[in-house]
C-alpha positions as a Markdown table, in Angstrom:
| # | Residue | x | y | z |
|---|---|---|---|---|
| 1 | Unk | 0.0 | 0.0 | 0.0 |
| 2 | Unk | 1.0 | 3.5 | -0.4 |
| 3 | Unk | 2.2 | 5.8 | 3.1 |
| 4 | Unk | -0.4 | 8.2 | 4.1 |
| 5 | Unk | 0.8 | 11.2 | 3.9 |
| 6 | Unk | 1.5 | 11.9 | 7.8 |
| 7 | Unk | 3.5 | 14.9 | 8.0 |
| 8 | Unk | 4.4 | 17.4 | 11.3 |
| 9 | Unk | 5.7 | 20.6 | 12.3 |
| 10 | Unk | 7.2 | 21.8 | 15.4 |
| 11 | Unk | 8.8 | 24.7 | 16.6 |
| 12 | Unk | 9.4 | 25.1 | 20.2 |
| 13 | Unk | 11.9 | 25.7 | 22.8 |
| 14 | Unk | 14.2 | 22.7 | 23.8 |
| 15 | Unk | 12.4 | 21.9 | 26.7 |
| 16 | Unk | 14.2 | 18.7 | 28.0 |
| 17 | Unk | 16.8 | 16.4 | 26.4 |
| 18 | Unk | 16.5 | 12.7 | 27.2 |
| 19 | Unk | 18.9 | 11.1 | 24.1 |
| 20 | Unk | 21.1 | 8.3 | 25.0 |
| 21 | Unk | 23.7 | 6.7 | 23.2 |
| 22 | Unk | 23.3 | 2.9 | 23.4 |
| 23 | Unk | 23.5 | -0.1 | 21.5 |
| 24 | Unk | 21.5 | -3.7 | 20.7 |
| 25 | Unk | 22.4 | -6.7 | 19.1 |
| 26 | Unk | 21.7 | -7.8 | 15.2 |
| 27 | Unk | 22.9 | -11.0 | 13.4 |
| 28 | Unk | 25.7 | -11.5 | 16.5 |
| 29 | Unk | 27.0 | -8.1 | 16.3 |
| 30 | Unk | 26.6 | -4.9 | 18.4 |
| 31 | Unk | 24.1 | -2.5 | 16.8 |
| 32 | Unk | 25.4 | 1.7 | 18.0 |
| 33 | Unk | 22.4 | 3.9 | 18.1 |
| 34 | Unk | 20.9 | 7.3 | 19.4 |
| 35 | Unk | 17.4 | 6.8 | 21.0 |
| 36 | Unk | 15.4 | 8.3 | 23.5 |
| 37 | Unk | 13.4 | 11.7 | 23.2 |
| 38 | Unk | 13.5 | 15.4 | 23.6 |
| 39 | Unk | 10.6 | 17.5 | 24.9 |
| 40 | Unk | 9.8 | 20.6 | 23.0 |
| 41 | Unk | 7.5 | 23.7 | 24.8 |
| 42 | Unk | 5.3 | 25.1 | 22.2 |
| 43 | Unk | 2.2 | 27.2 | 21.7 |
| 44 | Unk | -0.5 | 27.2 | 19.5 |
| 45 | Unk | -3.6 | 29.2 | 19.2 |
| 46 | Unk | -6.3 | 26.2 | 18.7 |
| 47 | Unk | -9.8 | 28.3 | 17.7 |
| 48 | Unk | -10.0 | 31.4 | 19.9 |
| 49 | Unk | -7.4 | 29.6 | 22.9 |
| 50 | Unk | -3.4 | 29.9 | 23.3 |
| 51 | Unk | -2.6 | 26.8 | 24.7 |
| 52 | Unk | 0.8 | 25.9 | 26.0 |
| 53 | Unk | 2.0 | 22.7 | 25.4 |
| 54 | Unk | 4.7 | 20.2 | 26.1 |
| 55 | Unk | 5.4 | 17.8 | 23.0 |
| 56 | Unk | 7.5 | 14.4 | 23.6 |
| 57 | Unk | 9.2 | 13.8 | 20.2 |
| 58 | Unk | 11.1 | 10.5 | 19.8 |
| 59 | Unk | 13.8 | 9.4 | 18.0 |
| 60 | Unk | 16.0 | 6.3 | 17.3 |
| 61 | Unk | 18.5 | 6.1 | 14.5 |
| 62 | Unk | 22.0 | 3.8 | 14.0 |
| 63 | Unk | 25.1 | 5.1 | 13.5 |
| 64 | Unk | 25.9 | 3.6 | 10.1 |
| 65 | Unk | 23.8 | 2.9 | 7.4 |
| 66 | Unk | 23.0 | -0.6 | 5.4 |
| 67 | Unk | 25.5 | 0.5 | 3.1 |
| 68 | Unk | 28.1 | 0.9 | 5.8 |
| 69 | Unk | 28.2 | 4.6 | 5.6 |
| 70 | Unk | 28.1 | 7.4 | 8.3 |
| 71 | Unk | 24.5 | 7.7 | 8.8 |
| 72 | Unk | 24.1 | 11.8 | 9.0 |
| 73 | Unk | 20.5 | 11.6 | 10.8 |
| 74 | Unk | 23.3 | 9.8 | 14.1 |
| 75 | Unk | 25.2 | 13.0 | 13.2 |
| 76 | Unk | 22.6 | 15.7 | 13.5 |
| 77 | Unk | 21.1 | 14.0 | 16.7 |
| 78 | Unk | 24.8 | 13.9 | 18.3 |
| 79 | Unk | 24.9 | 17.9 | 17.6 |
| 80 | Unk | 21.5 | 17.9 | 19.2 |
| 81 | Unk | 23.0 | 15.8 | 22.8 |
| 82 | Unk | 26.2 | 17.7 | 23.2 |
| 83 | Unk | 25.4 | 21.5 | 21.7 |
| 84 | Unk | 21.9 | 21.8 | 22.4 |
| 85 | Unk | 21.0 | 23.9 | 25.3 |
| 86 | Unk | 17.8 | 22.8 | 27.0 |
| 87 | Unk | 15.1 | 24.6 | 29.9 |
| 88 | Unk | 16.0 | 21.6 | 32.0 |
| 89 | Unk | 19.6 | 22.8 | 32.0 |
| 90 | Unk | 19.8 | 26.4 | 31.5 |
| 91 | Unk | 16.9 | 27.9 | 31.5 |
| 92 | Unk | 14.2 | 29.3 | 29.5 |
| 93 | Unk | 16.0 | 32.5 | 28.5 |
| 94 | Unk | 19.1 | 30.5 | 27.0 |
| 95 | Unk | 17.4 | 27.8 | 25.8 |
| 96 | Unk | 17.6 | 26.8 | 22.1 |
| 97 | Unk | 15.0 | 27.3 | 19.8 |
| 98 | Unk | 14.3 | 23.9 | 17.8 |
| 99 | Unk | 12.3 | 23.3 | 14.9 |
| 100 | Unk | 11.2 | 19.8 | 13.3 |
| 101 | Unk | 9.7 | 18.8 | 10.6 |
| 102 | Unk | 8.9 | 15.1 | 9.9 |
| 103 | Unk | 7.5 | 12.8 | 7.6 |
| 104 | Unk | 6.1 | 9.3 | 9.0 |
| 105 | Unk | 5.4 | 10.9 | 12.2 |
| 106 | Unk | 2.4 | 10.2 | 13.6 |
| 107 | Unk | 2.7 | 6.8 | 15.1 |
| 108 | Unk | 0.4 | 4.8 | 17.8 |
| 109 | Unk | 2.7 | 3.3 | 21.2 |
| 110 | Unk | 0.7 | 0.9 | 22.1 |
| 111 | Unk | 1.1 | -2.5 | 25.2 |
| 112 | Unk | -0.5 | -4.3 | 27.7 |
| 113 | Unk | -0.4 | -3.5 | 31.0 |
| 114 | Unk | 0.1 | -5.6 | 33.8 |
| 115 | Unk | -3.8 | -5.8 | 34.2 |
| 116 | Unk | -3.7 | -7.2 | 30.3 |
| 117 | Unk | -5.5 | -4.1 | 29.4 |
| 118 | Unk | -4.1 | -2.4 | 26.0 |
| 119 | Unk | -2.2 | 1.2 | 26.8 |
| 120 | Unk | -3.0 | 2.9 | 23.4 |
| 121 | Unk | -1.6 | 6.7 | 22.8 |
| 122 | Unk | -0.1 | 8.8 | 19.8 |
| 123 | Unk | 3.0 | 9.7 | 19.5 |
| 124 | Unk | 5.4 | 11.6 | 17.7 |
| 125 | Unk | 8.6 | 10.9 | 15.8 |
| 126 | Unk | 11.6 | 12.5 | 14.2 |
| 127 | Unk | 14.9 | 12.0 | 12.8 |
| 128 | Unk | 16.6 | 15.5 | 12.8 |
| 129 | Unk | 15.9 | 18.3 | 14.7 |
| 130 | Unk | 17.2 | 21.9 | 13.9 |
| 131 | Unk | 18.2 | 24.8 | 15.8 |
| 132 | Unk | 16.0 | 28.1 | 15.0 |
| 133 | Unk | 17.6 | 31.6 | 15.1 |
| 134 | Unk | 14.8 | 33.9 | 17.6 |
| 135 | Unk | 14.7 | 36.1 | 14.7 |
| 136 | Unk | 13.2 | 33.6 | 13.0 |
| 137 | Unk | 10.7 | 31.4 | 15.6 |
| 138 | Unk | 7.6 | 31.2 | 15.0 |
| 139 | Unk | 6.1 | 28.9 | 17.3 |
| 140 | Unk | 3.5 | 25.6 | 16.1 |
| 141 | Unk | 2.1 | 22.4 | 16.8 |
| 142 | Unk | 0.4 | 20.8 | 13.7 |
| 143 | Unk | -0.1 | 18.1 | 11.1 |
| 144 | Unk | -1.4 | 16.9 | 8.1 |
| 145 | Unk | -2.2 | 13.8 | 6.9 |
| 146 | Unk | -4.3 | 11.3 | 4.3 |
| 147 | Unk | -6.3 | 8.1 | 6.5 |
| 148 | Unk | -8.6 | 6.2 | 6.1 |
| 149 | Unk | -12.2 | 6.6 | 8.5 |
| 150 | Unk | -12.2 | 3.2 | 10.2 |
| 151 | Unk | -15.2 | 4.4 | 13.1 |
| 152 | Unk | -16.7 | 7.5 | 14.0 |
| 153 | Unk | -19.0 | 8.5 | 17.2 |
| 154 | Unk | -19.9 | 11.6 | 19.2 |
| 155 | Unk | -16.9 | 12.2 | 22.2 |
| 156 | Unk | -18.8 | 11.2 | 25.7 |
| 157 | Unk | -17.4 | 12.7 | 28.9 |
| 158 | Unk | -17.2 | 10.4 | 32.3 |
| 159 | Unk | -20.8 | 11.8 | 32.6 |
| 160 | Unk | -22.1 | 10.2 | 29.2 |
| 161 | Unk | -22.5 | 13.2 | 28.0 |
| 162 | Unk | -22.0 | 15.0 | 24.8 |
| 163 | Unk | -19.1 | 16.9 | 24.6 |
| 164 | Unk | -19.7 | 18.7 | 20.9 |
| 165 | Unk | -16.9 | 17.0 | 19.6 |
| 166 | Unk | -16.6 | 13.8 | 17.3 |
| 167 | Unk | -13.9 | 11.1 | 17.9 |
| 168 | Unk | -13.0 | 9.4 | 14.8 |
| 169 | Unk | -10.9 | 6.1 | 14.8 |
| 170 | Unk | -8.6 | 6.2 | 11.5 |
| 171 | Unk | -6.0 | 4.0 | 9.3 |
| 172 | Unk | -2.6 | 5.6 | 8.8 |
| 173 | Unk | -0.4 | 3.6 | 6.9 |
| 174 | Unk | 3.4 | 3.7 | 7.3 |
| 175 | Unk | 6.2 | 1.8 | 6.1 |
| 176 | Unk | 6.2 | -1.3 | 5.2 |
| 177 | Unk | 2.6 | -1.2 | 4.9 |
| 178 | Unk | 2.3 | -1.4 | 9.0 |
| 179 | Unk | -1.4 | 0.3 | 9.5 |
| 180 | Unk | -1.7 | 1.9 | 12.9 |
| 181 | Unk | -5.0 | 3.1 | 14.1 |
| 182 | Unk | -5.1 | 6.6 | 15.2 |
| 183 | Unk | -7.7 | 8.3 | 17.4 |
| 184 | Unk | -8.5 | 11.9 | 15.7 |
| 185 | Unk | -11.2 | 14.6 | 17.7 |
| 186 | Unk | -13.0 | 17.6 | 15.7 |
| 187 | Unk | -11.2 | 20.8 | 17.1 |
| 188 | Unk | -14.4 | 22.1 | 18.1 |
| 189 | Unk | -18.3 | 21.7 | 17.1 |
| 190 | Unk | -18.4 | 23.8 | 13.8 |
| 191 | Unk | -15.4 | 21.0 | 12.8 |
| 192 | Unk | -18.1 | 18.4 | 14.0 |
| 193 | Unk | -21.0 | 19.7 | 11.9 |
| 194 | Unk | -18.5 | 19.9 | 9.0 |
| 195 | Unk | -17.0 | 16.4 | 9.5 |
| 196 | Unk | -21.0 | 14.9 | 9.7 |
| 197 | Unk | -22.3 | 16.5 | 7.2 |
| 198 | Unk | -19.1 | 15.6 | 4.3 |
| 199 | Unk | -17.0 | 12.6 | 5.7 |
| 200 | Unk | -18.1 | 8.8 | 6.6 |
| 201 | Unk | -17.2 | 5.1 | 7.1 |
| 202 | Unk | -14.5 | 4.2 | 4.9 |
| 203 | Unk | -13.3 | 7.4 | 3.1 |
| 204 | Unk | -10.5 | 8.5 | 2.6 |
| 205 | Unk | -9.4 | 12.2 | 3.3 |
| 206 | Unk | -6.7 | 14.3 | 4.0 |
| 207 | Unk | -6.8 | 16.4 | 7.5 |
| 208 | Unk | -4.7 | 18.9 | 8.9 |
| 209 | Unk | -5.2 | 20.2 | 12.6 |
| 210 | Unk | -3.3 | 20.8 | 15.6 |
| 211 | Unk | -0.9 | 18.7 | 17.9 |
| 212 | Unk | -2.6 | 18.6 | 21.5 |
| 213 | Unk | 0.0 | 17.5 | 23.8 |
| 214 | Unk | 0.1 | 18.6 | 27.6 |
| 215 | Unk | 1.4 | 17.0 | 30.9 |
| 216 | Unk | 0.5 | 19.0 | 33.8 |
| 217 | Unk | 0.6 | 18.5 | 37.6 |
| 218 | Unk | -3.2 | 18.6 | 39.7 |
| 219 | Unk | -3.6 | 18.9 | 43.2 |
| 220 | Unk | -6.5 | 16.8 | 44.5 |
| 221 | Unk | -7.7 | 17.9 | 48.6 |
| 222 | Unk | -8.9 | 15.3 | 50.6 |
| 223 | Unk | -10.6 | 16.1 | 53.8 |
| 224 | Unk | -10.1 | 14.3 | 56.8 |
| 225 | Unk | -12.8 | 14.1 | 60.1 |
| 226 | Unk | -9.6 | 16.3 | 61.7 |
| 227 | Unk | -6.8 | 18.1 | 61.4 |
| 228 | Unk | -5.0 | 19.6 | 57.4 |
| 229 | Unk | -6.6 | 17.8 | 54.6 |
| 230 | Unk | -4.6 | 15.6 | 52.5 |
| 231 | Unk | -3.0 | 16.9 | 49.3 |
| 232 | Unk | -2.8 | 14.3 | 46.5 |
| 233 | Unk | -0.6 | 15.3 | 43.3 |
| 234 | Unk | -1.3 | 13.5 | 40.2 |
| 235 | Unk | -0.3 | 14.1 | 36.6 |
| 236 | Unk | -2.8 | 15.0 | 33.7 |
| 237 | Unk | -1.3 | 13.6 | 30.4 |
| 238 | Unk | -3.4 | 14.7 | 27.0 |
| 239 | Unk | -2.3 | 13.4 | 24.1 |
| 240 | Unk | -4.9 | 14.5 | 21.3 |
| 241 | Unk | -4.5 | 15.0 | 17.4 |
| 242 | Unk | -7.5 | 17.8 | 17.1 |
| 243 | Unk | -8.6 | 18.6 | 12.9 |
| 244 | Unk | -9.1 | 22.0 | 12.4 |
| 245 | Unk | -10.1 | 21.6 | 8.6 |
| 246 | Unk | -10.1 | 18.8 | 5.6 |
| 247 | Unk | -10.8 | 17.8 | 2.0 |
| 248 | Unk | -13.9 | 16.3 | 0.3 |
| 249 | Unk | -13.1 | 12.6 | 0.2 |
| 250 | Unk | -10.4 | 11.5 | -1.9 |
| 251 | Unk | -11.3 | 9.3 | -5.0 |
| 252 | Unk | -9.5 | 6.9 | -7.3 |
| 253 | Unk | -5.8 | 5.9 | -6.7 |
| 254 | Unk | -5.8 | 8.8 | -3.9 |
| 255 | Unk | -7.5 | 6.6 | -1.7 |
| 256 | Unk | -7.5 | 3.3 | -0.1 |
| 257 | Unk | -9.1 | 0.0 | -1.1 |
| 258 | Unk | -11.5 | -1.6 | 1.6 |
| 259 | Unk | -9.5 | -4.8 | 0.8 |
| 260 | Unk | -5.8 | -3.6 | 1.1 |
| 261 | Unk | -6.8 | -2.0 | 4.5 |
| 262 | Unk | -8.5 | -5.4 | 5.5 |
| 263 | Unk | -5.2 | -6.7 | 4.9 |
| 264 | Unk | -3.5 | -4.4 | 7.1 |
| 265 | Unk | -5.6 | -4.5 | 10.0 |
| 266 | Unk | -5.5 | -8.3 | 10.3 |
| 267 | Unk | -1.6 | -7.8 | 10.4 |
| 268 | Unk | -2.0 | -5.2 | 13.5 |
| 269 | Unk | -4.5 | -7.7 | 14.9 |
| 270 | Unk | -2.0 | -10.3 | 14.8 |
| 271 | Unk | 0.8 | -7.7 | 16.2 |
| 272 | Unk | -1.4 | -6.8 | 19.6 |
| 273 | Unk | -2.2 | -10.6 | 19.9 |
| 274 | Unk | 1.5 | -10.9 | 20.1 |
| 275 | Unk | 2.0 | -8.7 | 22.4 |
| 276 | Unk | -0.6 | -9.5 | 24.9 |
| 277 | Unk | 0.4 | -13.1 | 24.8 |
| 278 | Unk | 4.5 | -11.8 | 25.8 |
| 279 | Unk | 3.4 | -9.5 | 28.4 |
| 280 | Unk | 1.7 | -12.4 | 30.2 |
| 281 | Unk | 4.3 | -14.6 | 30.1 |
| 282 | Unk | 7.3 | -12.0 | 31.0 |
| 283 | Unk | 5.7 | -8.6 | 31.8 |
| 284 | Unk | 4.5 | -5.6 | 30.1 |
| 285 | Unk | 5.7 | -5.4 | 26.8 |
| 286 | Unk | 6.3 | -1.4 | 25.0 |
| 287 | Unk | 6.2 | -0.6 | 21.2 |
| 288 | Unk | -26.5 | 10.5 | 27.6 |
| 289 | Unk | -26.4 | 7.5 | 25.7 |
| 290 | Unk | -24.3 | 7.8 | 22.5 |
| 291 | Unk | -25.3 | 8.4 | 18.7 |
| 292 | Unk | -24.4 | 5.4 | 16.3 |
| 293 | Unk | -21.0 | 4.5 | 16.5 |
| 294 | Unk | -20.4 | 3.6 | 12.5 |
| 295 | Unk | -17.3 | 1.3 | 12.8 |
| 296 | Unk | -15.5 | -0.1 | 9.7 |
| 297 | Unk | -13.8 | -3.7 | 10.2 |
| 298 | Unk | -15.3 | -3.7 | 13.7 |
| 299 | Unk | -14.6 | -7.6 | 14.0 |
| 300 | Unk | -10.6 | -6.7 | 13.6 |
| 301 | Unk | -8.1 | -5.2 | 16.1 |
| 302 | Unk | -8.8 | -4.3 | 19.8 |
């Protein structure tokens, strides 16, 4: 199958830096890599709001290529680990300014927990990140990509309650013909009214929209008969792709076959099968009532 298209762009400050240099083992020999992740602060006016937000982009990337060559996304990330000045360490006021733009980005992590429930989130990845002069930053959080609608419903709250947004369930195809399934919301309910009225089941269309990543700290009080009350901290994590606009459905070889996607889906269906069955044997394993939920392939994946 053809990629979607699945393209992002972020430009932040360096927030935190959390690359490693390390190493794994292929065919009997030992495998040097940069992995890990940075953090980039960000904001991004989504509708009427500013929101601030704090983006974990990851990366992994080997040294040397197939071809036995100096692999120059290993050399851009080792700029990135030694040069690059982050919040964390300096401060916001000397912090670098970062900017990333990256094809094949939007990818699902998805395990089991150790209740054998699946943990299933977006992330983002990247393979070089550049430093922006400040005469030059202009601060974003978004994407665009082609998918295919796998499920669409109205977004409940714990309540069961409407929310005025839609949550759509969508194919993204990456390489090697791996599909993931990506949750999408409507930025807000004119986006709603819009994706009802021109999208359904099974099309294909291009979206673009904004990256919705935050991770904040709460403070829950709980009262005791006597004496202070008990203050609880607890982190909030978001991690939502929001569309903000889109195309009419795409036709002919722009879109996807029902039967190619099938295809695809049975092979991530087989993937989570394999991971539930490791992380029982060893452990947790990484990589008002509703409106019609109009699923596609509901008999595959989890």
């Amino acid at each position: 199958m053809k990629q979607s298209e699945n393209y992002v762009v972020i430009e932040g400050i360096l927030s935190e830096n959390k690359l490693e240099r390390g190493s794994y083992a292929k065919n009997g020999s030992q495998v040097n890599c940069i992995r890990g992740s940075i953090v980039v602060r960000t904001e991004q006016k989504m509708g009427d709001e500013l929101r601030t937000l704090e983006i974990p982009v990851y990366v992994f990337t080997n040294q040397y290529t197939n071809a036995g060559k100096v692999n120059p996304a290993y050399t851009s990330l080792e700029t990135v680990m030694d040069t690059y000045k982050s919040i964390a360490a300096v401060g916001i006021d000397e912090a670098d300014r970062v900017r990333i733009t990256a094809r094949d980005s939007i990818r699902m992590n998805e395990y089991f927990n150790n209740n054998q429930q699946l943990v299933s989130y977006p992330r983002i990845n990247a393979t070089f990140i550049n430093k922006v002069d400040p005469s030059r930053y202009h601060p974003q959080a978004t994407f665009s990509t082609t998918m295919l609608i796998k499920s669409m419903a109205p977004e409940m709250d714990s309540e069961g309650v409407e929310t005025g947004r839609i949550k759509l369930e969508c194919c993204l195809v990456g390489w090697g013909d791996r599909v993931d399934v990506v949750p999408f919301y409507s930025l807000n309910e004119n986006v709603t009214s819009a994706i009802e009225s021109q999208w359904e089941v099974g099309d294909t269309v291009r979206a673009t929209g904004y990256i919705n990543f935050t991770s904040t700290t709460k403070e829950d009080t709980v009262e005791q008969a006597f004496g202070d009350p008990i203050i609880r901290q607890r982190t909030v994590t978001v991690s939502e792709l929001l569309i903000n606009g889109g195309s009419e459905p795409l036709g002919g070889d722009l879109g996807y076959s029902i039967d190619e996607m099938r295809a695809g889906l049975e092979e991530r269906a087989q993937r989570l099968e394999m991971l539930k069955n490791r992380a029982q044997v060893g452990g947790v394993v990484k990589t008002a009532p509703a409106k019609e939920n109009k699923n596609l392939f509901s008999d595959l994946g989890f």
